[in-house]
C-alpha positions as CSV (number, residue, x, y, z in Angstrom):
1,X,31.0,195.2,-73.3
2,X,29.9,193.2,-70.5
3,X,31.9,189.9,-70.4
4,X,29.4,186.4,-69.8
5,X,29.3,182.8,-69.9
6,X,28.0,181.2,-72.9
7,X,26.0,178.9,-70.4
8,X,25.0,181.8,-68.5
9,X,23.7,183.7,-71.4
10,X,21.7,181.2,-73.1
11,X,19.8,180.6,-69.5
12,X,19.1,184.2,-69.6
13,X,18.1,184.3,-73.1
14,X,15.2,181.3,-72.2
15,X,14.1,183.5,-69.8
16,X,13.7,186.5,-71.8
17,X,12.1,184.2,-74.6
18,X,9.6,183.4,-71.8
19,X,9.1,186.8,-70.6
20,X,8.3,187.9,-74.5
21,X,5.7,185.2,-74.3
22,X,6.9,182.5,-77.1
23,X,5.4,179.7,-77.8
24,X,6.4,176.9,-75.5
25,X,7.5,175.2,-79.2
26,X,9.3,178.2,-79.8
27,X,11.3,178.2,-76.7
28,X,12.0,174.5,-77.0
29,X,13.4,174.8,-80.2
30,X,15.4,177.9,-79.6
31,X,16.9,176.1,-76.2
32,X,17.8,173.1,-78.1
33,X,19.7,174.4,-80.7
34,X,21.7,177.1,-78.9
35,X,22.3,174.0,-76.2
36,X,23.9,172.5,-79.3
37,X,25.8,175.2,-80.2
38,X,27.0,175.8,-76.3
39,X,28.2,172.1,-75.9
40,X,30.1,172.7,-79.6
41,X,32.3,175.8,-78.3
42,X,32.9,173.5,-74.9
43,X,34.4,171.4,-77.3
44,X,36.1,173.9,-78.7
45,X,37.7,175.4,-75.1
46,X,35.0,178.4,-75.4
47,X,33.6,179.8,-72.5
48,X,32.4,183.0,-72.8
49,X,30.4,184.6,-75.6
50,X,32.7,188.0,-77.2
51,X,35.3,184.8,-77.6
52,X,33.2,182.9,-80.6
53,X,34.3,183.7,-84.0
54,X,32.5,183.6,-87.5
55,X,34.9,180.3,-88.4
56,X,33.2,178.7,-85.0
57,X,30.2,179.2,-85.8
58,X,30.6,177.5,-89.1
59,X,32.3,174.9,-87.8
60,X,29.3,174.4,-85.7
61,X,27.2,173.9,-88.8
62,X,29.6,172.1,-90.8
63,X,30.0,169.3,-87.7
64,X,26.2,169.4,-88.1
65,X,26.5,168.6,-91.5
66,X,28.3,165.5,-91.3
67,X,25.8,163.9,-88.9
68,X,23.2,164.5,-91.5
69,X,21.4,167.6,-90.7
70,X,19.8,168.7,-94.1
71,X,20.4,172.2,-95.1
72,X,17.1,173.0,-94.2
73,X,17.5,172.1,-90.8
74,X,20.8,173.9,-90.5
75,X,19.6,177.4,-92.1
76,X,16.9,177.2,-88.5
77,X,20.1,176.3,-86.8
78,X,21.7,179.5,-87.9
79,X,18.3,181.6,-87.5
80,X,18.1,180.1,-83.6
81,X,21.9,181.3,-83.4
82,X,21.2,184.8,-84.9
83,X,18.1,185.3,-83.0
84,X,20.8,184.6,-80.0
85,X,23.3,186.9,-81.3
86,X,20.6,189.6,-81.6
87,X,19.9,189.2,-77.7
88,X,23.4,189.3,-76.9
89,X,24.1,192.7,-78.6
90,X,21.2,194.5,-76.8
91,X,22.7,193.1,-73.6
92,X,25.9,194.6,-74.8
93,X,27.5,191.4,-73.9
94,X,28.6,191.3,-77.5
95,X,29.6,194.5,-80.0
96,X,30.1,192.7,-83.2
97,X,27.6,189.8,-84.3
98,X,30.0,187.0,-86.1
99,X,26.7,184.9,-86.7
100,X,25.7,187.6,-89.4
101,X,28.9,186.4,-91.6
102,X,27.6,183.1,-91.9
103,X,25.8,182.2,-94.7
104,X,22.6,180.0,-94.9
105,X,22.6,177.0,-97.0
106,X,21.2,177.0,-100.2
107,X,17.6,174.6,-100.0
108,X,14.3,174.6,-101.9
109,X,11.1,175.1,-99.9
110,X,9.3,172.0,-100.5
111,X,5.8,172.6,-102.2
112,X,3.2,172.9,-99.9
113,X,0.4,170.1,-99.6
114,X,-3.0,171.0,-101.4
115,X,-5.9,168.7,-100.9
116,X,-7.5,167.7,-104.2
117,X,-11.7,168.0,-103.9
118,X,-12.1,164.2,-103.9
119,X,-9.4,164.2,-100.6
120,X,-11.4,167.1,-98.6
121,X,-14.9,165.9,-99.6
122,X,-13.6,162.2,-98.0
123,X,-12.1,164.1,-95.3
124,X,-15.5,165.2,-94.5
125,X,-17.3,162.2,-95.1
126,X,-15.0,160.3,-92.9
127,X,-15.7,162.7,-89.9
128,X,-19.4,163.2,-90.9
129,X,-20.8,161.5,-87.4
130,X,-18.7,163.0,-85.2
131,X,-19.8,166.8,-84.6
132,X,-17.2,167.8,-83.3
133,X,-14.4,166.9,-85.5
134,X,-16.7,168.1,-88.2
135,X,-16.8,171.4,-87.3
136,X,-13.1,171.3,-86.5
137,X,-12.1,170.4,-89.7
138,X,-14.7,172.6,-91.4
139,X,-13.8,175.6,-89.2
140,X,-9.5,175.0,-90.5
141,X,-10.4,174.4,-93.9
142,X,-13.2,177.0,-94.5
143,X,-11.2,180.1,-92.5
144,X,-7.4,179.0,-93.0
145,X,-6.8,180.1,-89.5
146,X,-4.1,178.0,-87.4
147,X,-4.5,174.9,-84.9
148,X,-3.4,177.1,-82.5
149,X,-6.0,179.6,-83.1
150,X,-8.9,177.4,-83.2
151,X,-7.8,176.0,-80.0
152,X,-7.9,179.5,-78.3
153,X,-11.3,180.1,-79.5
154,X,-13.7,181.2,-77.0
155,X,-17.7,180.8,-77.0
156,X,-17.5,184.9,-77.2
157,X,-15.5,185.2,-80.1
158,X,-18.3,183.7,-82.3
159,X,-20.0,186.6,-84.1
160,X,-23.0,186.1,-86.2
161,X,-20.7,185.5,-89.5
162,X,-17.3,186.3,-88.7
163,X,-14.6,184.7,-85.3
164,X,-12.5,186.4,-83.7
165,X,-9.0,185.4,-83.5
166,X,-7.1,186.0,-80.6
167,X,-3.9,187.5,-80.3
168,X,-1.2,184.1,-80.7
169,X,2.5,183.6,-81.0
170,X,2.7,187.3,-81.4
171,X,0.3,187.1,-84.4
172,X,-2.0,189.9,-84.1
173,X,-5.9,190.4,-83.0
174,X,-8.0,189.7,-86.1
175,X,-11.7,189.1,-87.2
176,X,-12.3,185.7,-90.0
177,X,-15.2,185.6,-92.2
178,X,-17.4,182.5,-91.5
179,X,-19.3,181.1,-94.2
180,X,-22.4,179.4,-94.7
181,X,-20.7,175.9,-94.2
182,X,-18.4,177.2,-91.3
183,X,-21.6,178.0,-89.5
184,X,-23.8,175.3,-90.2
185,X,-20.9,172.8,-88.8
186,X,-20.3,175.2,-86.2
187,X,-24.1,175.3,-84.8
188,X,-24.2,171.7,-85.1
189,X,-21.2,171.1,-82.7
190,X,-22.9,174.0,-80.3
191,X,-25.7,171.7,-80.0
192,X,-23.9,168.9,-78.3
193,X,-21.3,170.9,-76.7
194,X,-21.0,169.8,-72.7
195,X,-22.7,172.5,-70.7
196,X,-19.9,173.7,-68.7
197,X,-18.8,176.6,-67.6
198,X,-15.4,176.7,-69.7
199,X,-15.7,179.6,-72.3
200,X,-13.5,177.4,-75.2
201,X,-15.5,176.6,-78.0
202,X,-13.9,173.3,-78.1
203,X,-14.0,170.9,-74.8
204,X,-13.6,166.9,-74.4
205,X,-16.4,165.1,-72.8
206,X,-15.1,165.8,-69.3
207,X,-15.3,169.5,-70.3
208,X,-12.0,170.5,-70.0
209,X,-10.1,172.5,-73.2
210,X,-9.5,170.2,-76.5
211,X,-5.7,171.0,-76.3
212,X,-3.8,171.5,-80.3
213,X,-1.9,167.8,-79.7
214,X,-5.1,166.1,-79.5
215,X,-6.6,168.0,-81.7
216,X,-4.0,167.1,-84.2
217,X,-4.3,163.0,-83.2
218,X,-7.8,163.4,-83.6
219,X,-7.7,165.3,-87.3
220,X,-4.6,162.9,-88.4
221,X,-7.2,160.0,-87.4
222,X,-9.5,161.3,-90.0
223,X,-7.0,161.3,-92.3
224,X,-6.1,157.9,-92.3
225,X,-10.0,156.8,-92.2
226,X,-10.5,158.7,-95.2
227,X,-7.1,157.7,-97.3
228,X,-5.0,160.9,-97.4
229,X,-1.7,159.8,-97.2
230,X,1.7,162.1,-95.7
231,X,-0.9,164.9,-94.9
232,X,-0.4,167.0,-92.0
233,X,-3.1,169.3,-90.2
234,X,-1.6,172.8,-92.0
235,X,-2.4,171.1,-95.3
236,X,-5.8,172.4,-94.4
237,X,-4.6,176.2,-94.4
238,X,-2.5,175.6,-97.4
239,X,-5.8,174.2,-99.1
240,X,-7.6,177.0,-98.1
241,X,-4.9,179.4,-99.3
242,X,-4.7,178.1,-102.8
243,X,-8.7,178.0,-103.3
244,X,-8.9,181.9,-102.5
245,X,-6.4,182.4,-104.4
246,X,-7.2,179.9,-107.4
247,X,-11.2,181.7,-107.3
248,X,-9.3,185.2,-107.3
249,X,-9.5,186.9,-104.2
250,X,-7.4,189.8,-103.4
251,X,-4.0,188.6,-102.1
252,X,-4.4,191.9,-99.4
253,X,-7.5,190.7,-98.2
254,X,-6.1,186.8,-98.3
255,X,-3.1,187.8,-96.5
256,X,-5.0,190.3,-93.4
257,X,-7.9,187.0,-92.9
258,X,-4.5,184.6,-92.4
259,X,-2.8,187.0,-90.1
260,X,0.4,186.9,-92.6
261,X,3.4,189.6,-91.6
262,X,4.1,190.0,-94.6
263,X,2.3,189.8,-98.1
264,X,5.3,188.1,-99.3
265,X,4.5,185.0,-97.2
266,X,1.0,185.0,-98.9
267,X,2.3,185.5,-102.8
268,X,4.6,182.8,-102.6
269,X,1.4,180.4,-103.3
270,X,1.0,182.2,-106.8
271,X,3.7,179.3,-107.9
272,X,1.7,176.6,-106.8
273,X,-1.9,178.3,-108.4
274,X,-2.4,177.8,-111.9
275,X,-5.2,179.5,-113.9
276,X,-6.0,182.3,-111.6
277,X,-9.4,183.5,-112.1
278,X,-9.8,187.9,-112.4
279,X,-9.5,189.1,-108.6
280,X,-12.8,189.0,-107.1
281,X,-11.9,190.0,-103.7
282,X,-14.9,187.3,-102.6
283,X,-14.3,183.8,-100.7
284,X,-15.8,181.4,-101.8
285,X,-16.8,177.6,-99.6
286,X,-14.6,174.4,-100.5
């Protein structure tokens, strides 16, 4: 066992995050809460890593507790510290991983949000004139694929009915079906598209890449012209989700087309679905 500074070790674990190409969220996030965590065992006259115990770390969360923090938020607290634990044992800076005899709060997932017809059809209406926030929204809704995703897209990845999903956040390489109302939304936008020399599907008017915050301004805009209320831009993918599933496609096929890990992730819609219809294994368009 190699003995190291708790400050030094979570600088080195950023750096391996960034070498492993997360997600600049991803890295954030992690960095946050381990800097949390590191200025806790200051505060606790712990400097180097082998030193922490399982009672610190849930001290740590219980401190975190009485500031607020919802369990929730404190069960990604303690996945953030694991995910650090992990990278300290393959370092061998560590031999025995205390954050594994903490256990996560208990919390309900809340439900997720499933536009209603009337909400998607104003969603629609509401960005009718602007070609490409049409095709935008029709491209989320109509292929569930992520934000991200869509703003990776690349004029080459547009097959004749299917796109081609780059490889993102260490989600696989994968091809999405693209229906008829997809593809009509999507020529549309083509039409008008600055002719530049950028190869992303989606540009500003100065022709540089539509980037996922804007994007996400731009769609939450929409929703506040069209009178959805607390809806956020994944809402989409969960709508899309629950459709498939509703019209009784194959939760196999669902699960490969959203680039799901794990089938698990996909079945735990079934709760929120109610009269499933005979598996089908066909999409059908919202």
């Amino acid at each position: 066992m190699k003995i190291v500074n708790i400050r030094d070790a979570h600088k080195e674990f950023l750096e391996f995050l960034k070498q492993k190409k997360h997600s600049n969220a991803t890295i954030l996030a992690y960095g946050k809460d381990i800097e949390q965590l590191a200025a806790f065992l200051e505060e606790l006259e712990k400097h180097n890593i082998h030193e922490v115990t399982r009672d610190d770390i849930q001290a740590f969360l219980g401190k975190l507790a009485e500031k607020g923090y919802t369990p929730k938020s404190l069960s990604r607290k303690l996945n953030s510290t694991r995910t650090f634990y992990r990278y300290l044992k393959v370092q061998e800076y560590i031999t025995d991983d205390p954050s594994l005899l903490v256990s996560h709060p208990q919390y309900e997932l809340a439900a997720p949000r499933i536009f209603k017809p009337t909400e998607y059809r104003a969603l629609r209406d509401a960005a009718r004139n602007d070609a490409r926030m049409y095709a935008i929204i029709e491209i989320l809704l109509q292929t569930g694929i992520r934000i991200g995703e869509l703003a990776d897209l690349r004029l080459s990845d547009i097959g004749e009915d299917t796109l081609r999903i780059r490889p993102h956040e260490k989600h696989e390489e994968r091809v999405v079906p693209l229906n008829r109302s997809a593809k009509e939304a999507l020529n549309r936008y083509l039409q008008v598209r600055p002719k530049i020399e950028d190869n992303h599907v989606f540009v500003t008017k100065s022709g540089k890449p539509f980037l996922v915050r804007n994007i996400r301004t731009a769609i939450e805009r929409y929703f506040r012209i069209a009178g959805i209320e607390n809806a956020k831009v994944n809402d989409l993918r969960h709508t899309f989700v629950a459709h498939h599933l509703k019209h009784g496609v194959s939760l196999v096929l669902l699960s490969k087309i959203l680039g799901h890990k794990r089938l698990s992730t996909t079945e735990r819609y079934l709760d929120f679905v109610h009269d499933r219809a005979k598996d089908t294994t066909t999409l059908s368009e919202l």
